[in-house]
ZAFIVEX-786675 format. One record per residue (C-alpha): residue in three letters; z, x, y. Coordinates in steps of 0.02 Angstrom, whole numbers, padded with zeros to 5 digits, always signed. Each point is the difference from the previous one (the first is absolute). Layout:
<pts>
ALAZXY;...
</pts>
This chain:
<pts>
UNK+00000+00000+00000;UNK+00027+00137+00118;UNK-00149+00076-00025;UNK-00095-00151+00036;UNK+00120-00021+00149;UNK-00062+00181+00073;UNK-00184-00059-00034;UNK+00032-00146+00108;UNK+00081+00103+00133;UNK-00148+00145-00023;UNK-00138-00127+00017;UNK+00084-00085+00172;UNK+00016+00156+00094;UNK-00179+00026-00052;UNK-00048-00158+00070;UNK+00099+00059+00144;UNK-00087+00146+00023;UNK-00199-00051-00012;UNK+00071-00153+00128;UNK+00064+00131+00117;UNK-00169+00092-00025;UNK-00092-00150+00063;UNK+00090-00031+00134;UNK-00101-00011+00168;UNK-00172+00044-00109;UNK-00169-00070+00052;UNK-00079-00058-00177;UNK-00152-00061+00058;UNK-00110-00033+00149;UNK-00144-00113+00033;UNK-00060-00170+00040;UNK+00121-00118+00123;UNK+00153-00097-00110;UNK-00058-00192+00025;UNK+00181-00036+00016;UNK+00090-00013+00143;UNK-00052+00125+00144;UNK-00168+00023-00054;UNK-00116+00048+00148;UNK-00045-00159+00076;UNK-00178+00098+00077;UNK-00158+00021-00096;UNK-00040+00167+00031;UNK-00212+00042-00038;UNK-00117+00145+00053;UNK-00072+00017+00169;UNK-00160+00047+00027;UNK-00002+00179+00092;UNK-00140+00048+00100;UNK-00076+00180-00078;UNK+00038+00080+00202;UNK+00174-00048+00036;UNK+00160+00123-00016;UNK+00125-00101+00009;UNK-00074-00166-00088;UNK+00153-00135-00045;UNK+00005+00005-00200;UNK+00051-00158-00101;UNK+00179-00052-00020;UNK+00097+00063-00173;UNK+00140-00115-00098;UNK+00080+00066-00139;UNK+00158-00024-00081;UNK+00131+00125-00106;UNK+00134-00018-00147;UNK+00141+00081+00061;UNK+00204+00003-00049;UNK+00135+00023+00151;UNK-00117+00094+00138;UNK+00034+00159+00066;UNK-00094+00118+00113;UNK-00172-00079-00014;UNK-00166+00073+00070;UNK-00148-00093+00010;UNK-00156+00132+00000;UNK-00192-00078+00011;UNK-00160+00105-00043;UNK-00152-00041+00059;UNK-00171+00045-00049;UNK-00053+00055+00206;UNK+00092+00094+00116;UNK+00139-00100+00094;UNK-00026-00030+00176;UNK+00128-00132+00055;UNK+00067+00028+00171;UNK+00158+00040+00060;UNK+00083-00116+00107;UNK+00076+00073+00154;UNK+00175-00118-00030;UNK+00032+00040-00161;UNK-00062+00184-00013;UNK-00066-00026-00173;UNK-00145-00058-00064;UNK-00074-00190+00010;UNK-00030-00022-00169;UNK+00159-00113-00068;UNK+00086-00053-00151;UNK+00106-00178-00043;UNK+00124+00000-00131;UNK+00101-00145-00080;UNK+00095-00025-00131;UNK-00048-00127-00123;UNK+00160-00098-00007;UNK+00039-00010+00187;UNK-00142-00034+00134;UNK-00181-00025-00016;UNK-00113+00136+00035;UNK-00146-00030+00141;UNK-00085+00083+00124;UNK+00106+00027+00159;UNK+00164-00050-00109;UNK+00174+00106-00009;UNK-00015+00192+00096;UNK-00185+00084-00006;UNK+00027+00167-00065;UNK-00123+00118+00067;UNK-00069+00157-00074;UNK+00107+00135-00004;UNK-00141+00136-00002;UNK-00192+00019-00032;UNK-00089+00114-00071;UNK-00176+00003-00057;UNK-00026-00144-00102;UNK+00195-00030-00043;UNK+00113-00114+00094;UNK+00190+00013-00044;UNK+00117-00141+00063;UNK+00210+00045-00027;UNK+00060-00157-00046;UNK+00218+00006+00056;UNK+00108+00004-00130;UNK+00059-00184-00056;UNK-00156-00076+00079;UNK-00035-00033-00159;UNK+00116-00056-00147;UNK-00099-00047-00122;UNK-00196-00055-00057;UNK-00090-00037+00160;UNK-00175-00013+00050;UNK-00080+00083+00150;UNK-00132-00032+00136;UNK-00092+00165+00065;UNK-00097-00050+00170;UNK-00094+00084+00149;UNK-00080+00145-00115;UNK-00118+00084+00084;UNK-00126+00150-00062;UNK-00158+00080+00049;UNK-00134-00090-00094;UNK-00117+00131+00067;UNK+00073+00138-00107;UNK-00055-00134-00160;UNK-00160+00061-00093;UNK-00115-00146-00018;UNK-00056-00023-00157;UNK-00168-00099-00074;UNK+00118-00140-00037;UNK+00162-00081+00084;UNK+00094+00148+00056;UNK+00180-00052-00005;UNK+00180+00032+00079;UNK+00149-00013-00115;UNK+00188+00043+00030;UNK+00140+00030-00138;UNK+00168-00034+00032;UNK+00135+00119-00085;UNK+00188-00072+00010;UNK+00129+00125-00029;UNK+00179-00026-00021;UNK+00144+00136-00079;UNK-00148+00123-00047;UNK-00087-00127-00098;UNK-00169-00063+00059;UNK-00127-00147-00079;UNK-00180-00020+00098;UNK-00106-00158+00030;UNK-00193+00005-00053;UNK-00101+00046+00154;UNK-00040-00144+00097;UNK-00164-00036+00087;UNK+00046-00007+00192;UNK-00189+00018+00075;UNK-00176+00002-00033;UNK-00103+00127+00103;UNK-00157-00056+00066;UNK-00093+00074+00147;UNK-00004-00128+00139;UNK-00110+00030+00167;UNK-00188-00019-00053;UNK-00118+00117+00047;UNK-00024+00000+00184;UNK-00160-00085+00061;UNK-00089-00060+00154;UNK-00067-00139+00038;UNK-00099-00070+00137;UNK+00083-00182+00111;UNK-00108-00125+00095;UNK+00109-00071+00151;UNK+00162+00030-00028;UNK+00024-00106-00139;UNK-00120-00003-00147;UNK-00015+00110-00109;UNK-00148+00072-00078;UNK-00035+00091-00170;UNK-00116+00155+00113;UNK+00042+00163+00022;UNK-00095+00033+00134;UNK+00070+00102+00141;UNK-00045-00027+00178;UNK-00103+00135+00066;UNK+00022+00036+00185;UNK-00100+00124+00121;UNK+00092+00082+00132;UNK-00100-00064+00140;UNK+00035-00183-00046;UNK+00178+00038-00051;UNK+00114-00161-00054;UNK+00093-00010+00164;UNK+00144-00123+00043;UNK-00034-00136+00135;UNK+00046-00164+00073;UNK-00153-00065-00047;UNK-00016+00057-00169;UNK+00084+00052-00164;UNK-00017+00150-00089;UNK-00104-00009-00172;UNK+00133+00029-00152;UNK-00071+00169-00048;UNK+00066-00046-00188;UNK+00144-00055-00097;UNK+00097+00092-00119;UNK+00062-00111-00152;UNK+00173+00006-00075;UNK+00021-00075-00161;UNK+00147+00015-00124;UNK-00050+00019-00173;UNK+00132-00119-00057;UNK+00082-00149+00063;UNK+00192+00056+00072;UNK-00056+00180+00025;UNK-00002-00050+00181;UNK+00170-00036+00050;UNK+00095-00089+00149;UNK+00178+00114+00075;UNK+00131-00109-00013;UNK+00084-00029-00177;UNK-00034-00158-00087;UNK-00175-00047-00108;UNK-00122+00147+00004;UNK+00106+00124+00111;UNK-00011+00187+00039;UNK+00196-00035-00026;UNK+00113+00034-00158;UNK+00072-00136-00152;UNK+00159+00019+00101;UNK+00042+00001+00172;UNK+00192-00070+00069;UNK-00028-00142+00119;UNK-00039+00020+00146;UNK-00115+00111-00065;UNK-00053+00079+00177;UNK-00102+00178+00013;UNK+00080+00132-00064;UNK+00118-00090-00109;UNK-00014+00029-00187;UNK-00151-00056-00080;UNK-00107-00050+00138;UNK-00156+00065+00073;UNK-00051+00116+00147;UNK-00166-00123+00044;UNK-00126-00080-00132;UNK-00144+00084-00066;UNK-00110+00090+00126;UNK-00197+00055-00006;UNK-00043+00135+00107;UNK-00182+00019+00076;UNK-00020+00172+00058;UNK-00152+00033+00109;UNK-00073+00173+00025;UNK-00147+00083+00099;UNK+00032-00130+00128;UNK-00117+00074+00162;UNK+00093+00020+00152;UNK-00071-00115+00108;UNK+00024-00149-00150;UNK+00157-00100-00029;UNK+00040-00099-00166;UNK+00070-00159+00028;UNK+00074-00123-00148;UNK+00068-00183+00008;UNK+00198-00012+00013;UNK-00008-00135-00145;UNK-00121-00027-00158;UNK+00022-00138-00123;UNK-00102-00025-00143;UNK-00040-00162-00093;UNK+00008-00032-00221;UNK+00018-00132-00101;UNK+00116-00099+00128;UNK+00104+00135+00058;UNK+00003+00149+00136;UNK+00028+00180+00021;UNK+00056+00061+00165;UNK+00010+00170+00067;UNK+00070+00044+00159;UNK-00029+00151+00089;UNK+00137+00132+00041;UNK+00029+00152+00116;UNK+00016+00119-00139;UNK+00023+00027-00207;UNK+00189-00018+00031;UNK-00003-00097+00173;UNK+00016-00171+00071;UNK-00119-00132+00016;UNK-00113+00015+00139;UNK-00013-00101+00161;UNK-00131-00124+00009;UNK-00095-00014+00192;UNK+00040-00165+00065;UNK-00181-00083+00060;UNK-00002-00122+00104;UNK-00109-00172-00049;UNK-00165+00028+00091;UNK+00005+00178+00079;UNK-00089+00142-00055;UNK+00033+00124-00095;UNK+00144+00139+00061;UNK-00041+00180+00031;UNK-00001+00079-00157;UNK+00021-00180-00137;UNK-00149-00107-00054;UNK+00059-00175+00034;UNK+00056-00060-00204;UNK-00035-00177-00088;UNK+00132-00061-00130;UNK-00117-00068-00149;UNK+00066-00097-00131;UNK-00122-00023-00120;UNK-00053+00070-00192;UNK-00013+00181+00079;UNK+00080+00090+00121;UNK+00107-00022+00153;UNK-00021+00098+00150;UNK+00136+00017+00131;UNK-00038+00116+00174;UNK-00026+00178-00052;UNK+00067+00167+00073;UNK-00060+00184+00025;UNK+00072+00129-00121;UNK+00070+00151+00086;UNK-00110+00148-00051;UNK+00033+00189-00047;UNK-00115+00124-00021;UNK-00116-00134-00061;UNK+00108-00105-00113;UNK+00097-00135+00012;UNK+00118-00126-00122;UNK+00009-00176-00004;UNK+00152-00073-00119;UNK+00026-00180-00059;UNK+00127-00068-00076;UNK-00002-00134-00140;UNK+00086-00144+00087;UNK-00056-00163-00112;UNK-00064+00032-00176;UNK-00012-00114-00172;UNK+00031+00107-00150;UNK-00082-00119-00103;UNK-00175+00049+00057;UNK-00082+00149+00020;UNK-00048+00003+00215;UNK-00100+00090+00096;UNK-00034+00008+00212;UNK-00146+00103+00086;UNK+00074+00073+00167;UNK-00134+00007+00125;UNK-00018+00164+00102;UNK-00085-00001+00172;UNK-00069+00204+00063;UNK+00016-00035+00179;UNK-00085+00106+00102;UNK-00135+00000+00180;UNK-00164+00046-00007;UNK-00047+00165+00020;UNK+00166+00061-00012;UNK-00030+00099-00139;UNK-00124+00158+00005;UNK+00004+00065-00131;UNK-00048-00061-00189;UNK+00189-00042-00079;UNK+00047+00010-00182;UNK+00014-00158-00080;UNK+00162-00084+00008;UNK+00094-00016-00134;UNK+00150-00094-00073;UNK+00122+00021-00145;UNK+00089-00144-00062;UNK+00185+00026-00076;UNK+00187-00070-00036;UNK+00095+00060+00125;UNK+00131+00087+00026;UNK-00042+00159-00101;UNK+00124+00137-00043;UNK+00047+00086-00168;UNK+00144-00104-00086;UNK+00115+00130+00006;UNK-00033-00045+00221;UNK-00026-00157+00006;UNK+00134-00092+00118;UNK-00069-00169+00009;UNK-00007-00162-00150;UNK-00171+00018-00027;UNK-00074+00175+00001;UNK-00162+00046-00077;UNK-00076+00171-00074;UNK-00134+00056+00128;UNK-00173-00067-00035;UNK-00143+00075-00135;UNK-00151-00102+00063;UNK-00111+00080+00126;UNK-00053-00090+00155;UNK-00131-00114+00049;UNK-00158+00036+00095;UNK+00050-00137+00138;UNK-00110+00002+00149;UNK-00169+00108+00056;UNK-00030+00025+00195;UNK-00171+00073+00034;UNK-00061+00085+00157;UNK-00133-00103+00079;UNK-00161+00094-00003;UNK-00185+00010+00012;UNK-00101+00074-00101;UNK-00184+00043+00068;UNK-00154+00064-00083;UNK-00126+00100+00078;UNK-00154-00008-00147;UNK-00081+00159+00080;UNK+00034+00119+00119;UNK-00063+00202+00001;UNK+00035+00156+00084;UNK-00129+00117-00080;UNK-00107+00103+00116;UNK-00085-00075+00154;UNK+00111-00152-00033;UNK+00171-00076+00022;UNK+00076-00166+00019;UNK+00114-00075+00121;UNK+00158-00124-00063;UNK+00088-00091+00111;UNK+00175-00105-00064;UNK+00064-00134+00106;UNK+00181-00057-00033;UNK-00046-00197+00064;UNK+00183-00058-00039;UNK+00013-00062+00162;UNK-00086-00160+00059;UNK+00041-00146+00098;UNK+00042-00121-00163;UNK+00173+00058-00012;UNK-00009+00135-00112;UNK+00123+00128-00012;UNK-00076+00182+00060;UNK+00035+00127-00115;UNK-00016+00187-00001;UNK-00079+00092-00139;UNK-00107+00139-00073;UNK-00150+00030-00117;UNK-00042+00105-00143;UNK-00179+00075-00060;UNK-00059-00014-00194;UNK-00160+00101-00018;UNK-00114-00060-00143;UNK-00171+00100-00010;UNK-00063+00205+00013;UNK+00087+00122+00101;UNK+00153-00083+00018;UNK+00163+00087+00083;UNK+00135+00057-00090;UNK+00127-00108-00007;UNK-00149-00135-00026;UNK+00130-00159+00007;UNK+00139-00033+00130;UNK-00071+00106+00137;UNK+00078-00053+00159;UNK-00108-00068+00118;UNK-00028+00084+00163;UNK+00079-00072+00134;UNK+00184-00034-00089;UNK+00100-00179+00020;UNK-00070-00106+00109;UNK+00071-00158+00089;UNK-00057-00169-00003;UNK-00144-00018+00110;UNK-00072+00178+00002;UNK-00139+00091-00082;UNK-00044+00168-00062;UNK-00149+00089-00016;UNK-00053+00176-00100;UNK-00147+00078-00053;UNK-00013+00021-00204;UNK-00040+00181+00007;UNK+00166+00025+00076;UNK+00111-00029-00163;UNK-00156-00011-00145;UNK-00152+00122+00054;UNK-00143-00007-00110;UNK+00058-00164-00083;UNK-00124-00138-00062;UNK+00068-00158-00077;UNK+00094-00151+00045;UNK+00174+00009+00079;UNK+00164-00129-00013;UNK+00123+00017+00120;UNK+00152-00090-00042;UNK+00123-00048+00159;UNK+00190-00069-00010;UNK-00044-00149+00159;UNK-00090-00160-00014;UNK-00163-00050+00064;UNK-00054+00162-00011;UNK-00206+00036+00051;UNK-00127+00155-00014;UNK-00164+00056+00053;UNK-00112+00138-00057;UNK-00133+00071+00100;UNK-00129+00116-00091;UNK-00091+00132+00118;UNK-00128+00129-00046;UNK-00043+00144+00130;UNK+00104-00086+00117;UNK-00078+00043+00192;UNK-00174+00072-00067;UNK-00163-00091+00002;UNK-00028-00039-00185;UNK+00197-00065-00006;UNK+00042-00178-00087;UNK+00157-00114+00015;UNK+00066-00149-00090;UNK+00166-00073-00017;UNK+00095-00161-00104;UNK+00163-00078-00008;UNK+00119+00067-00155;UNK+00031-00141-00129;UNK+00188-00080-00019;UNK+00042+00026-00192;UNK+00133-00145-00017;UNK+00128+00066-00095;UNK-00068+00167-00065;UNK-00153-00132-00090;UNK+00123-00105-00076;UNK-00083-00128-00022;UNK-00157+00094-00023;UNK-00140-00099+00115;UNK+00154-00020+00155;UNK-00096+00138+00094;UNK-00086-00040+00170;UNK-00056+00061+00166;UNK+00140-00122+00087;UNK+00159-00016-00056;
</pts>
């Protein structure tokens, strides 16, 4: 019997022992308990555009088996570099955990004390949960992850973001399977221009307007610019475009404390911003843009509003007045509503070494559609202002603001752009382009040309100054045979000039084309053989205008 009595005893303290061994273990980890304090959220992936760096990733629930707690820490690793924020009140980062215990309170969103991440680093987010937070199995709510889905490698399929959550408690540790928190999808559409007519309709051309420099596309109270073209931006999937303030389809986290102002946890800097930027803009040209764009699908809108900078405020629209004309510097603006666009008064973009920015902001947006708006850009500029042949403008569309994650200060921030700019505008020099058929200089003769720069006239044309450059075509031609200068340099509107062929191509035979940078340009040729003697001969004819360097072929005449 006593024996048997020890054997009892021996097998208690046993018991005794493996229950003291358990004490304040995790045993398991995974899916929420459906009991009492489950998460009352669904949490689900979020679509995460392919350029952000600090794109918000899909809430995580997840529940543990645990005995009496002790020190507990909470650590989640991601599958992309974390890039959650820290907020200035707290010092830590934004990214924050909710913890209940089964038995006691239900676990929700914004319920009990957030406990934000203790420290970041890389792709691993560690929250210190206090010591008798938690007493025994409890569920948890991770919120406000963000990470730098531009780091992510697309692949051929879905390319994914998953987080694991490890729960640790006494040295012993159980891990959840990785959850999918985001889908990565690239999300602005190739830039493209298109062409508006009015202000409102859009059209499917990309045709750009082609300007000369002696019409130019000036500003008046009589008379609006031409849209030189529109640049489209398009999201390649409905929510990519997103509004600033938290709520459906914001820039803003799962969790933000009411009141939720700027700069409190979880909300955003400003909604999602495209940035034109304009370059080889010629000095004498200014790029104006509407203050306001809307466009129109499948019963909804997307608005853009312009701003004073990547990070700035909106900017100021200039107040017209019903029934005046336009102020110095503004085309006068219509508001459309209609199945386009929507054009409010437009202002000049400040220019810098020939670029400038414009920046909207996403102010109205339905994530259940994929939207698009063309913004309409005006090149503003008088004629003849510009003398000399400009590059073509260009313009590169982008998110904006762009900084690497690791300097990115602002809710969103995008990597800088990989698409190359488009060919926007072309500004041509007015010119003329004359052909002489045949003109000589061999011995005993020579041939008089004279140019006439007829720019100015009494019809209101602008006078213009300009010069003129020789092509020889034919035997004994100079060297340099093309772009000789013409004798005689730039001349003004109005005047003439007058040289002898021999002077710059001596023993020449052939036909000339002398190509000059002003309108309404005119020649004449006169043909002399032993000028001043008795057996001498003359004869002279007016040049013929090649429109267009013979494009079309048959625009060639003796007028103009």
């Amino acid at each position: 019997m006593s024996n048997f009595r020890n054997k009892l005893l021996g097998l208690a303290a046993l018991a005794t022992l493996f229950a003291g061994a358990s004490y304040g273990q995790i045993t398991a980890c995974g899916a929420p308990a459906t009991s009492t304090g489950a998460p009352s959220v669904t949490p689900g992936p979020t679509n995460m555009r392919a350029e952000g760096t600090n794109e918000l990733a899909g809430d995580v629930n997840f529940g543990c088996l645990v005995g009496t707690g002790g020190a507990v820490s909470i650590t989640v690793f991601a599958s992309a570099p974390v890039t959650s924020p820290v907020n200035a009140g707290t010092g830590k980062s934004e990214a924050v955990l909710f913890v209940c215990n089964n038995s006691t309170t239900a676990c929700a969103s914004g319920t009990g004390t957030p406990l934000y991440a203790s420290s970041v680093s890389g792709s691993q987010i560690v929250f210190a949960v206090p010591v008798g937070t938690i007493t025994t199995n409890f569920t948890g709510i991770i919120q406000n992850v963000r990470v730098n889905a531009s780091a992510v490698t697309l692949g051929s399929t879905v390319t994914t973001v998953t987080e694991t959550v490890l729960a640790s408690v006494n040295n012993t540790s159980q891990a959840t399977s990785p959850a999918t928190t985001g889908f990565v999808f690239p999300s602005l559409t190739a830039p493209a221009l298109t062409t508006l007519t009015g202000l409102t309709t859009q059209v499917g051309s990309t045709t750009l307007t082609a300007y000369t420099t002696c019409a130019g596309n000036p500003l008046s109270s009589t008379r609006q610019p031409t849209i030189s073209f529109a640049v489209k931006v398009a999201e390649a999937f409905g929510g990519a475009f997103k509004v600033g303030t938290n709520g459906a389809n914001s820039e803003g986290g799962s969790y933000a404390p009411s009141p939720g102002t700027a700069g409190t946890v979880g909300t955003a800097s400003f909604g999602t911003r495209i940035q034109l930027a304009f370059a080889n803009i010629p000095n004498s040209a200014t790029i104006y843009v509407p203050t306001s764009v809307s466009g129109f699908a499948n019963g909804s809108s997307l608005i853009l509003n312009l701003t004073t900078s990547a990070t700035g405020a909106f900017a100021a629209v200039p107040s017209l007045a019903s029934g005046t004309s336009a102020p110095a510097g503004a085309p006068t603006g219509s508001t459309v509503i209609g199945t386009s666009n929507a054009f409010t008064a437009g202002v000049p973009l400040t220019a810098s070494n020939g670029s400038a920015t414009a920046v909207y902001e996403v102010v109205s947006s339905n994530p259940a559609v994929s939207q698009s708006v063309s913004v309409p850009v005006f090149v503003v500029f008088n004629s003849n202002a510009i003398v000399t042949a400009p590059p073509a403008i260009t313009v590169l569309e982008s998110y904006a603001p762009t900084a690497a994650a690791a300097a990115a200060t602002t809710v969103p921030n995008f990597a800088p752009p990989s698409n190359t700019a488009l060919t926007a505008n072309l500004i041509s020099l007015c010119s003329t382009n004359l052909l002489f058929p045949f003109v000589t200089s061999v011995t005993g003769f020579d041939t008089g040309i004279a140019l006439s720069n007829t720019s100015a006239d009494p019809f209101g044309t602008t006078a213009a100054a300009g010069s003129c450059a020789l092509n020889f075509y034919g035997t004994g031609a100079p060297t340099p045979s093309t772009g000789v200068a013409a004798p005689g340099g730039s001349q003004a509107g109005g005047s003439s000039t007058a040289f002898l062929l021999s002077s710059v191509a001596p023993n020449f035979t052939g036909y000339l084309i002398a190509q000059c940078t002003y309108q309404y340009g005119h020649g004449f040729a006169y043909i002399v053989y032993n000028f001043g003697q008795g057996n001498g001969a003359t004869m002279g004819y007016l040049a013929t205008v090649m429109s267009g360097g013979r494009v079309p072929a048959a625009a060639e005449s003796l007028g103009e």
